[in-house]
VOSE-156867 format. One record per residue: x, y, z of N, C-alpha, C, CB in turn; residue in three letters. Coordinates in steps of 0.001 Angstrom, whole numbers, padded with zeros to 6 digits, always signed. Last residue first. Glycine has a CB too. Layout:
BEGIN
XYZXYZXYZXYZALA;...
This chain:
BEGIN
+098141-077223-000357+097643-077145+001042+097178-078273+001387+096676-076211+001302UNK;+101836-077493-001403+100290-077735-001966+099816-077710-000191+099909-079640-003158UNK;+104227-075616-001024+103775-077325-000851+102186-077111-000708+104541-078289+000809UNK;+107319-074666-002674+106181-074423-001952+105538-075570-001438+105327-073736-002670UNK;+110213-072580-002769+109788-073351-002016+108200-073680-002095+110225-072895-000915UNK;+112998-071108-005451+111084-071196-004422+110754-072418-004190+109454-070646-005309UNK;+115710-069832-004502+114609-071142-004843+113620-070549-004425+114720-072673-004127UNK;+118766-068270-005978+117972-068434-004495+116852-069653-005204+117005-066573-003726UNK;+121068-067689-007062+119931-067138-007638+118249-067056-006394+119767-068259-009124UNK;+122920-069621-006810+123080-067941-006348+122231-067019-006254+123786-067248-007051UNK;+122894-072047-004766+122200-071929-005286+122043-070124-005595+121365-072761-004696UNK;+125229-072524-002703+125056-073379-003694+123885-073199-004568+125052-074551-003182UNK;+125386-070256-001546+126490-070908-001516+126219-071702-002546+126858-071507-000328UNK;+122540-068323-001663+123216-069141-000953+124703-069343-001689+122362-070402-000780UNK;+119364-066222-002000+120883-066820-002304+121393-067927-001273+122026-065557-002233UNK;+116681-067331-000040+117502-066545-000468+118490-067230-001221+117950-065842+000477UNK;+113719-069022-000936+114996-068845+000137+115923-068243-000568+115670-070174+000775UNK;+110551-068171-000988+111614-067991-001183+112890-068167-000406+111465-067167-001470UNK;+107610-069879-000659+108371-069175-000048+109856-069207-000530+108186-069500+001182UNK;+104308-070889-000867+105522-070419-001094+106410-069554-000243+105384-069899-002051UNK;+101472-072795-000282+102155-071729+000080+103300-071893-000307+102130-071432+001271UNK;+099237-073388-003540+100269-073550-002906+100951-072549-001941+100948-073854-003733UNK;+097285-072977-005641+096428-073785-004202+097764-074215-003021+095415-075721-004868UNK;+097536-071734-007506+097872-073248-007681+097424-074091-006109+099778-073390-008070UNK;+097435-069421-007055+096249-070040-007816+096062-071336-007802+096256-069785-009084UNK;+100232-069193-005575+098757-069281-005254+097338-069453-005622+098636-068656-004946UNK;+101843-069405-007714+101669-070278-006516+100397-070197-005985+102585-069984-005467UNK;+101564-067189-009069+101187-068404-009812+101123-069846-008242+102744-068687-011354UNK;+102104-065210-007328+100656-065230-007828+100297-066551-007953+100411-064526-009156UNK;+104704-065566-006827+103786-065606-005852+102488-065874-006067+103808-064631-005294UNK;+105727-065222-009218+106304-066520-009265+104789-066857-007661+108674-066578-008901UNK;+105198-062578-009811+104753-063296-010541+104800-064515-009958+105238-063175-011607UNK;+106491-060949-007394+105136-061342-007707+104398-061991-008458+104711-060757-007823UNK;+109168-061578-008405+108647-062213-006876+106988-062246-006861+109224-061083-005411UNK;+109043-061936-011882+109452-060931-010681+108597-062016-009833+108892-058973-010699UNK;+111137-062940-014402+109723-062735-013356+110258-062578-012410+108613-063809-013080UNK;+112150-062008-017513+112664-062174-016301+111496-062176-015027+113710-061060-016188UNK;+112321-064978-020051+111360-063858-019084+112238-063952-017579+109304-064508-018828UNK;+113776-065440-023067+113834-065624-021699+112495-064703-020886+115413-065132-021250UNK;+114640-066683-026540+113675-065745-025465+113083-065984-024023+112510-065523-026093UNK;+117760-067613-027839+116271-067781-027204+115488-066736-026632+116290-068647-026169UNK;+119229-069266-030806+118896-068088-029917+117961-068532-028786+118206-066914-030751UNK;+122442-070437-031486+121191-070207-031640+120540-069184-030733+120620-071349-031558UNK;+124549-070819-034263+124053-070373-033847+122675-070552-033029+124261-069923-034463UNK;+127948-072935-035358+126289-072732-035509+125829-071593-034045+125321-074689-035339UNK;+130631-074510-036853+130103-073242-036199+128534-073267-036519+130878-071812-036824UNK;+133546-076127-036969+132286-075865-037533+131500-074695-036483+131450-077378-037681UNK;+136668-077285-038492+136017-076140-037518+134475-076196-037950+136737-074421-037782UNK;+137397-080641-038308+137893-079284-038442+136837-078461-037763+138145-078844-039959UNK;+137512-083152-038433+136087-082596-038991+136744-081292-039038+134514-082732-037986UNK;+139779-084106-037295+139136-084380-038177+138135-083933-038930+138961-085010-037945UNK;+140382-082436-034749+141314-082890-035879+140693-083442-036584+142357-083642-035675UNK;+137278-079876-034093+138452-081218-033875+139116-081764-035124+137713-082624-033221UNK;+135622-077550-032935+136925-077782-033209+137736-078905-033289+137396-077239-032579UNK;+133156-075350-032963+133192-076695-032550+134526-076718-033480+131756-077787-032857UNK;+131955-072223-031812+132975-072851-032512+133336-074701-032251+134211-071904-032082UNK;+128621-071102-031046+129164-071755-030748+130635-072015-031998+128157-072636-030380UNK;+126759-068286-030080+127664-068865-030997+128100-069685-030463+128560-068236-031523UNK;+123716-067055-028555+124838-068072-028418+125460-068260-029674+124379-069419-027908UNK;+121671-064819-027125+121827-065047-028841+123270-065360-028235+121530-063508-030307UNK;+118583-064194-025790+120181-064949-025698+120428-065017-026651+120532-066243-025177UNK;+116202-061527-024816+116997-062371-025920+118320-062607-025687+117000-061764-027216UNK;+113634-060898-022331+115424-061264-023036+115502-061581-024079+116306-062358-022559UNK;+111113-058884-020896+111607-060103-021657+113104-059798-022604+110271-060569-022729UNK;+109657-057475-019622+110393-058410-018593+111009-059249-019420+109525-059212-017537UNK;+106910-057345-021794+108078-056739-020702+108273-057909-019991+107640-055401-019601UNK;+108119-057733-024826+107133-057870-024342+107893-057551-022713+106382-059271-024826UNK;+109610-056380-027184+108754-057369-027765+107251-056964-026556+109640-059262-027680UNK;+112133-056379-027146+111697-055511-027209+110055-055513-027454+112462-055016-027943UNK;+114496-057870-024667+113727-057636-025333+112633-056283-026248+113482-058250-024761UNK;+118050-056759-023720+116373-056744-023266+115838-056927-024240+115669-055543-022664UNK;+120179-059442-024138+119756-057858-023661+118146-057987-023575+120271-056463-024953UNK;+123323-061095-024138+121498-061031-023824+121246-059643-023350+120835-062202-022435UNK;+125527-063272-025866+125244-061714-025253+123636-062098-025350+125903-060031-026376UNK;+127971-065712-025439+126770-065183-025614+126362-064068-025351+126113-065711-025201UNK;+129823-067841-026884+129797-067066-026370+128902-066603-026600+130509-066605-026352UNK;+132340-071083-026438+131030-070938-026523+130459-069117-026058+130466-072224-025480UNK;+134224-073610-028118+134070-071932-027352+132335-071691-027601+135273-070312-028459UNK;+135464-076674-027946+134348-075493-028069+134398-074914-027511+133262-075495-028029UNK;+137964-079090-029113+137727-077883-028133+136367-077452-028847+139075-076556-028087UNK;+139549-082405-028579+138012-081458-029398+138071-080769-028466+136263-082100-029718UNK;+140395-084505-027588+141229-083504-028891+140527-082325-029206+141371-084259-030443UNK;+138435-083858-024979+139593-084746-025751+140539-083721-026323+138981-085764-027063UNK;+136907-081463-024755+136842-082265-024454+137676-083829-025579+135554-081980-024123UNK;+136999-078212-022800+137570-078996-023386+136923-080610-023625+138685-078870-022759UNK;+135139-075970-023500+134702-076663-023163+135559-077376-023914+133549-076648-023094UNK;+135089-072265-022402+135586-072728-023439+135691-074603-022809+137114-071732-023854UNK;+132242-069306-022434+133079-070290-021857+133853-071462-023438+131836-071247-020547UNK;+131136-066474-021724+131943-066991-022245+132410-068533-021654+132794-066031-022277UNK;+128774-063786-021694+129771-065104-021145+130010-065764-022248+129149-066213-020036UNK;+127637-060497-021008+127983-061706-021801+128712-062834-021006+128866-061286-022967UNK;+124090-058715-020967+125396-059802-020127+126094-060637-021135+124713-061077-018911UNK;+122956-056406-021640+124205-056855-022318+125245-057468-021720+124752-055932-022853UNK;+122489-055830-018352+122002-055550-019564+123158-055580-020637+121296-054254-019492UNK;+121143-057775-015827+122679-057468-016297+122641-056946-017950+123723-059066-016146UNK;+118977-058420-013420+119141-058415-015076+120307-057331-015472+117558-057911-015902UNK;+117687-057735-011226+119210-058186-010854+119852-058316-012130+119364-059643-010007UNK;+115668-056875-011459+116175-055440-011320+117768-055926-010781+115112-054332-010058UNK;+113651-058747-012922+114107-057700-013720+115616-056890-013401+112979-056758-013640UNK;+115837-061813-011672+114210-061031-011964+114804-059681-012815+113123-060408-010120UNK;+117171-064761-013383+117528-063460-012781+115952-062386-012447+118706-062679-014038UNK;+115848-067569-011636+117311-066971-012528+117057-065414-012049+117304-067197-014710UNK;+115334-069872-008875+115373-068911-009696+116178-068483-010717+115326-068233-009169UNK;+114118-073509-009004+115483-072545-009006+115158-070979-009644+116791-073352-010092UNK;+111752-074978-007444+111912-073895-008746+113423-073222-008346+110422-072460-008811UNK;+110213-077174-005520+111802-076358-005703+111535-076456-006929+113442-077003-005180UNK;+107215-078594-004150+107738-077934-005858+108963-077214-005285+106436-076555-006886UNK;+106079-080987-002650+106678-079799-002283+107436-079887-003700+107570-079734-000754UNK;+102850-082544-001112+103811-082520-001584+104247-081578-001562+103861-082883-002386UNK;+100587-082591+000162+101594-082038+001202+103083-082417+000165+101466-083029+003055UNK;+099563-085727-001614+099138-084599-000819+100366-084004-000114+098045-085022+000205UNK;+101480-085209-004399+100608-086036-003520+100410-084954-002569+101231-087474-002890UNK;+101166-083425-007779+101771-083293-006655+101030-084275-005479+101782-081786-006363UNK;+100330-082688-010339+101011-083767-010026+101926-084222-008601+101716-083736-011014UNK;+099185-080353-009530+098127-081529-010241+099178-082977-009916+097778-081180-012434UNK;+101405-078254-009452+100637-079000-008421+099215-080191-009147+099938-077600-007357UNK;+102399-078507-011946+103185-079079-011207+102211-079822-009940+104261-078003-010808UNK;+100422-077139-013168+100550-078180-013761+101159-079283-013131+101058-077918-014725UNK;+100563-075254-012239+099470-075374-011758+099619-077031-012251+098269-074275-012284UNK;+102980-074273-012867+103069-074319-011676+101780-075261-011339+103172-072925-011098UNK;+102087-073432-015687+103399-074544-015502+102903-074813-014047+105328-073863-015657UNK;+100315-071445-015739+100276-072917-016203+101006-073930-015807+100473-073016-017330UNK;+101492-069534-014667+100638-070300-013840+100203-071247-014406+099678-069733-013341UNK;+103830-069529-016734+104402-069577-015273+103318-069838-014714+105106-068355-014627UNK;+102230-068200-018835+102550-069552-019130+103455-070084-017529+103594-069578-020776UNK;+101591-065870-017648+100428-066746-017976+100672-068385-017906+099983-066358-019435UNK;+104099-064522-017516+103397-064881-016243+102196-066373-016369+102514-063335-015810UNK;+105980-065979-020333+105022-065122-020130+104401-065124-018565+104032-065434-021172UNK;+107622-068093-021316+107239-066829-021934+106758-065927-021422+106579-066886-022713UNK;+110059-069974-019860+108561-069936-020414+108459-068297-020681+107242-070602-019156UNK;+112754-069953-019574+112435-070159-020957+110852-069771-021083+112782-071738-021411UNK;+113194-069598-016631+113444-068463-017554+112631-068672-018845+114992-068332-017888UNK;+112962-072651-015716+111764-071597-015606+111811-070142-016736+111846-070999-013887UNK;+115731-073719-015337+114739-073732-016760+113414-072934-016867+114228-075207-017039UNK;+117053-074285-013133+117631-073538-013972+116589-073423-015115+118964-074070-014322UNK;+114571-076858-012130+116372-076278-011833+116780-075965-013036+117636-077450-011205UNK;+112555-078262-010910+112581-077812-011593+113864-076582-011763+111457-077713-011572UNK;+110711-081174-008927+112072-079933-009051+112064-079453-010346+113752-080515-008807UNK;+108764-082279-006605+108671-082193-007690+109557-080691-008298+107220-082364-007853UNK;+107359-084777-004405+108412-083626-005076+108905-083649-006005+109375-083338-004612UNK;+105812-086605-004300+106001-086103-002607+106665-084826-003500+107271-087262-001108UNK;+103805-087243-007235+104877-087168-006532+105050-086811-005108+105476-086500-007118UNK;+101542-089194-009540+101991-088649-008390+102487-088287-007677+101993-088681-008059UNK;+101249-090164-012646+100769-090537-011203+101720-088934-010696+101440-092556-010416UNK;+100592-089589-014995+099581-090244-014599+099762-090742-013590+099180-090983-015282UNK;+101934-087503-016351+103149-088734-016537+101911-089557-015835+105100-088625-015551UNK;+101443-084877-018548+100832-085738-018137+101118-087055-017880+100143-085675-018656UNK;+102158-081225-019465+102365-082829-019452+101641-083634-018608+103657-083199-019128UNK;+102193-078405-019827+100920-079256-019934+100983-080736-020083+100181-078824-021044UNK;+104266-077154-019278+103273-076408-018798+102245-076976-019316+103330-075090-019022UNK;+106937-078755-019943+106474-078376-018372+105511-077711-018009+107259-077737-017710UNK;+106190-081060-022246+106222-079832-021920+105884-079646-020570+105491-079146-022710UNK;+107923-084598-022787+106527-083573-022096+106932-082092-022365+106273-083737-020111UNK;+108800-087555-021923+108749-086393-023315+107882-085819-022605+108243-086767-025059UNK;+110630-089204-019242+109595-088921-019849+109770-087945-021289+108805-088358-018798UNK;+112247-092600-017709+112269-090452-018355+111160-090626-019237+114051-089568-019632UNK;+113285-093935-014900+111892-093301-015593+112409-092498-016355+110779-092547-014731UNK;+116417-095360-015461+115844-094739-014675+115010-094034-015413+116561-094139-013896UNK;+118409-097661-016598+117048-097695-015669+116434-096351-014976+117349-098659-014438UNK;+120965-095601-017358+120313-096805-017519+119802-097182-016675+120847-097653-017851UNK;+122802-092693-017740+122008-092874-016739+120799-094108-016933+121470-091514-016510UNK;+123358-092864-020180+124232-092546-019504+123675-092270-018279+124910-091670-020025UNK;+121113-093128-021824+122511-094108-022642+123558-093861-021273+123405-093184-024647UNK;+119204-091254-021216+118769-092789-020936+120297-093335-021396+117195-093499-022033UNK;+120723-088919-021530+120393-089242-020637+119877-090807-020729+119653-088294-020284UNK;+120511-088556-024357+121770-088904-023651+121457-089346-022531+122701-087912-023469UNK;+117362-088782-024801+118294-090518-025745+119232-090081-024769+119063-090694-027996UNK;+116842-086880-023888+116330-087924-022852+117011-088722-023502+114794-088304-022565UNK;+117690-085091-026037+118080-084773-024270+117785-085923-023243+117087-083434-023615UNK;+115809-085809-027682+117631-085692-028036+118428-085474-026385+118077-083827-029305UNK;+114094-084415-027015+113766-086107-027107+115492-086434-027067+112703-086806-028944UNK;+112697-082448-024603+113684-082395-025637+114011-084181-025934+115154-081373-025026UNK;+111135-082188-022762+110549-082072-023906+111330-081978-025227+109819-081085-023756UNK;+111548-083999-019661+112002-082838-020722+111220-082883-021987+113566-082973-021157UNK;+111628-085699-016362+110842-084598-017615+111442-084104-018609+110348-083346-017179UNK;+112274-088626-014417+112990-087422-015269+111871-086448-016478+114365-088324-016291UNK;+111774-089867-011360+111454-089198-012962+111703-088174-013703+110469-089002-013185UNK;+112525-092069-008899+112928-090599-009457+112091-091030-011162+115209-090204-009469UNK;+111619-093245-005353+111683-093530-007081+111439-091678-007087+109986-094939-008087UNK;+113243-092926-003310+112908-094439-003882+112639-094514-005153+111767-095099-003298UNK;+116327-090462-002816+114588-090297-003029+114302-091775-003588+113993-088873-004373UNK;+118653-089799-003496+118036-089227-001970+116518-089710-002208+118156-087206-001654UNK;+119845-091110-005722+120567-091600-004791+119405-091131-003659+122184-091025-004740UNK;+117931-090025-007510+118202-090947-007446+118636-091619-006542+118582-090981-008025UNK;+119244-087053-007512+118026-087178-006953+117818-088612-006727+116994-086565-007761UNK;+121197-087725-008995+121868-087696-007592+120520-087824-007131+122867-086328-007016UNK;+120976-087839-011696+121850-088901-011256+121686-088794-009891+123307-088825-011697UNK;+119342-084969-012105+118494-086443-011721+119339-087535-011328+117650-087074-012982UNK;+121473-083328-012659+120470-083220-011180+120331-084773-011119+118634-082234-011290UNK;+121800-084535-014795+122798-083983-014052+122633-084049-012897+123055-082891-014270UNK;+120302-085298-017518+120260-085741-016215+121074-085270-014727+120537-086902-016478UNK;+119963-083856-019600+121399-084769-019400+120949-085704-018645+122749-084097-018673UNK;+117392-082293-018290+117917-082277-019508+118531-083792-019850+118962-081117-019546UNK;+114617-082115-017010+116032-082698-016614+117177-082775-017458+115912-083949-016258UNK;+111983-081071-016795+113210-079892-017701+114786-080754-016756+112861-077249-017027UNK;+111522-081623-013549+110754-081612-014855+112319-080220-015350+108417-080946-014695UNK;+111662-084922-011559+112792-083619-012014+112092-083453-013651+115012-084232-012028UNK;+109840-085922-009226+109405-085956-010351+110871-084845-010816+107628-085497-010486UNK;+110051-088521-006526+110387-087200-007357+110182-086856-008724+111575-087002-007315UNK;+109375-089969-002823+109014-090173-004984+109179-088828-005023+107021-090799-005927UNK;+108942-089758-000050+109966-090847-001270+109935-090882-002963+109514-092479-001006UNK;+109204-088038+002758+108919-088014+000878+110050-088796+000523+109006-086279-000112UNK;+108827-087668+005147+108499-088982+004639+108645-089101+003283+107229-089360+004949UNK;+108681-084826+005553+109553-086092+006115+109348-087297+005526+109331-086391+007517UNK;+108231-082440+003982+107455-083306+003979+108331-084664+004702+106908-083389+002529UNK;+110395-080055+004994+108800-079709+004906+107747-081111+004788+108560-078698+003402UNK;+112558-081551+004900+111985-080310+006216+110564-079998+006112+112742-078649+006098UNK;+112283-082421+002552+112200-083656+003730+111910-082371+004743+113920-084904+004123UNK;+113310-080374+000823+111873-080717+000891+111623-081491+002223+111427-081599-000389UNK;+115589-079850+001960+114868-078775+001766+113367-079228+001981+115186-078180+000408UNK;+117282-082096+001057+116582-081775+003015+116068-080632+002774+117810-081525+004628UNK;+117124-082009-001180+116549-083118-000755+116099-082843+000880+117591-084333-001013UNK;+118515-079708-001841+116861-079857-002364+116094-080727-001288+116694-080742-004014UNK;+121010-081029-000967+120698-079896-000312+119096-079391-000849+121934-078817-000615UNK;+121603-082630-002856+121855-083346-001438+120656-082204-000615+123932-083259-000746UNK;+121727-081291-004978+120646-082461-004747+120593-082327-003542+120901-083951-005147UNK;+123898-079877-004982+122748-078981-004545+121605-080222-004434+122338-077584-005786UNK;+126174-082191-004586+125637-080926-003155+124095-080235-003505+127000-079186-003071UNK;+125634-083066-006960+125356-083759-005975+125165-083112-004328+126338-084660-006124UNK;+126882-080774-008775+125446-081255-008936+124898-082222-007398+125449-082343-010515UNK;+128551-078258-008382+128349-079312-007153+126704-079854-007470+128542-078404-005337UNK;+129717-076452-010923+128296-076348-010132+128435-078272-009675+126500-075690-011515UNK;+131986-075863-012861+131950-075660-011316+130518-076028-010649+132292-074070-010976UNK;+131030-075741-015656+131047-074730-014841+131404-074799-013578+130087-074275-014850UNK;+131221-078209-016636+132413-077671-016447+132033-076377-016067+133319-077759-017563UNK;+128577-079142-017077+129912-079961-015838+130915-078804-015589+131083-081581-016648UNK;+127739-077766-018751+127048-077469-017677+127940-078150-016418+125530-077997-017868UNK;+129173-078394-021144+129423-076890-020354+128880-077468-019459+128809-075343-020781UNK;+128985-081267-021548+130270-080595-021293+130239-079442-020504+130878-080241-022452UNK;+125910-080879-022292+126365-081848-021080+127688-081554-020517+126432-083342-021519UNK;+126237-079265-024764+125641-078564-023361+125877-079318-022333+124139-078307-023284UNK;+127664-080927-026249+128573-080380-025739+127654-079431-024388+129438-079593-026974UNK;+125978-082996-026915+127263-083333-025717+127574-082026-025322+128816-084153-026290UNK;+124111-081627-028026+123238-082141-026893+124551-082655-025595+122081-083683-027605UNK;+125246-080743-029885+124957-079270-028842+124796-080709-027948+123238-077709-029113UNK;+125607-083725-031634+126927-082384-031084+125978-081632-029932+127530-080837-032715UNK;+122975-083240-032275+123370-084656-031599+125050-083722-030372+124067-086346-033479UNK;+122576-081064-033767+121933-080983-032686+122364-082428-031829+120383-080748-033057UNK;+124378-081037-036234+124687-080256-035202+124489-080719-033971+124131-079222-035288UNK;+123094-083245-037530+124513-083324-037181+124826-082432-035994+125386-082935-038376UNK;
């Protein structure tokens, strides 16, 4: 019951933050084309909704969607119809062909560990054509990490309200590592109030981690700073 609910209402928050899904496409898309001109095929791994992927669609001949969340690809296939999606984990999937590019936006935090970051990456370049090009959105590294960050948001939708609020602090476990711990209030004239919890464990990686794993991967990288549409900044790379 819950998890059908989180799967709208994370589609709700992530709209209703303000974030220009079709600007930052627009803006991936000449990121990579600067580096590979001719790129027509995309792979979007950890697509959730689809949010990104509606617009990658519009800049690229053929798009593929990744996630490992099955409940995340049913909304997405019911609200984005004809377009590739896959089941996978981003640090050992296997879709059996090939991309010019290959994105990965807002979801890197979740893997665990540096180890599991040169898996993922290495995983990316396997699926990469030649002179292809990987965009990784960054999140936070250690020394931009906000200790006991909270947020808040409140996600109208119809009659139905959700509040949504979270605190994250440091782990204690393993270094560089978070815990998110989210409440949610779900609110409508019929069902009334319901409430669930969940948690996660984040890694914050540092510039050298994200550098290493590129380079095992047989990739040059490169960071572009903050911006306007991306606060956190990107990594850039493209197989040799």
């Amino acid at each position: 019951m819950y998890e059908n609910r989180y799967v709208e209402v994370y589609d709700l928050l992530m709209r209703s933050r303000g974030k220009d899904y079709a600007a930052e496409a627009n803006e991936v898309a000449r990121l990579v084309r600067d580096r590979s001109r001719d790129a027509a095929s995309l792979l979007d791994v950890a697509c959730g909704t689809g949010l990104h992927l509606q617009y990658f669609a519009k800049q690229f001949d053929h798009v593929v969607g990744l996630d490992q969340s099955e409940d995340m690809l049913e909304f997405a296939g019911r609200t984005l119809p004809g377009l590739a999606l896959r089941c996978g984990d981003m640090r050992r999937f296997e879709v059996g062909e090939t991309f010019d590019a290959i994105t990965c936006m807002f979801a890197i935090p979740h893997l665990r560990s540096p180890a599991e970051l040169d898996a993922t990456v290495a995983c990316f370049a396997r699926h990469l054509a030649p002179g292809g090009v990987v965009v990784i959105e960054e999140w936070f590294t250690p020394e931009r990490f906000i200790p006991g960050y909270v947020a808040t948001d409140l996600i109208n939708d119809g009659p139905q309200r959700t509040v949504r609020v979270s605190h994250t602090v440091r782990g204690a476990d393993r270094e560089n590592q978070v815990r998110m711990v989210v409440h949610y209030v779900d609110v409508a004239p019929e069902s009334g109030i319901q409430h669930w919890t969940e948690s996660a464990d984040m890694t914050l990686f540092t510039h050298d981690d994200y550098e290493t794993a590129f380079a095992r991967a047989g990739c040059v990288a490169e960071y572009v700073a903050p911006g306007e549409l991306f606060e956190r900044g990107l990594w850039i790379a493209q197989a040799r």
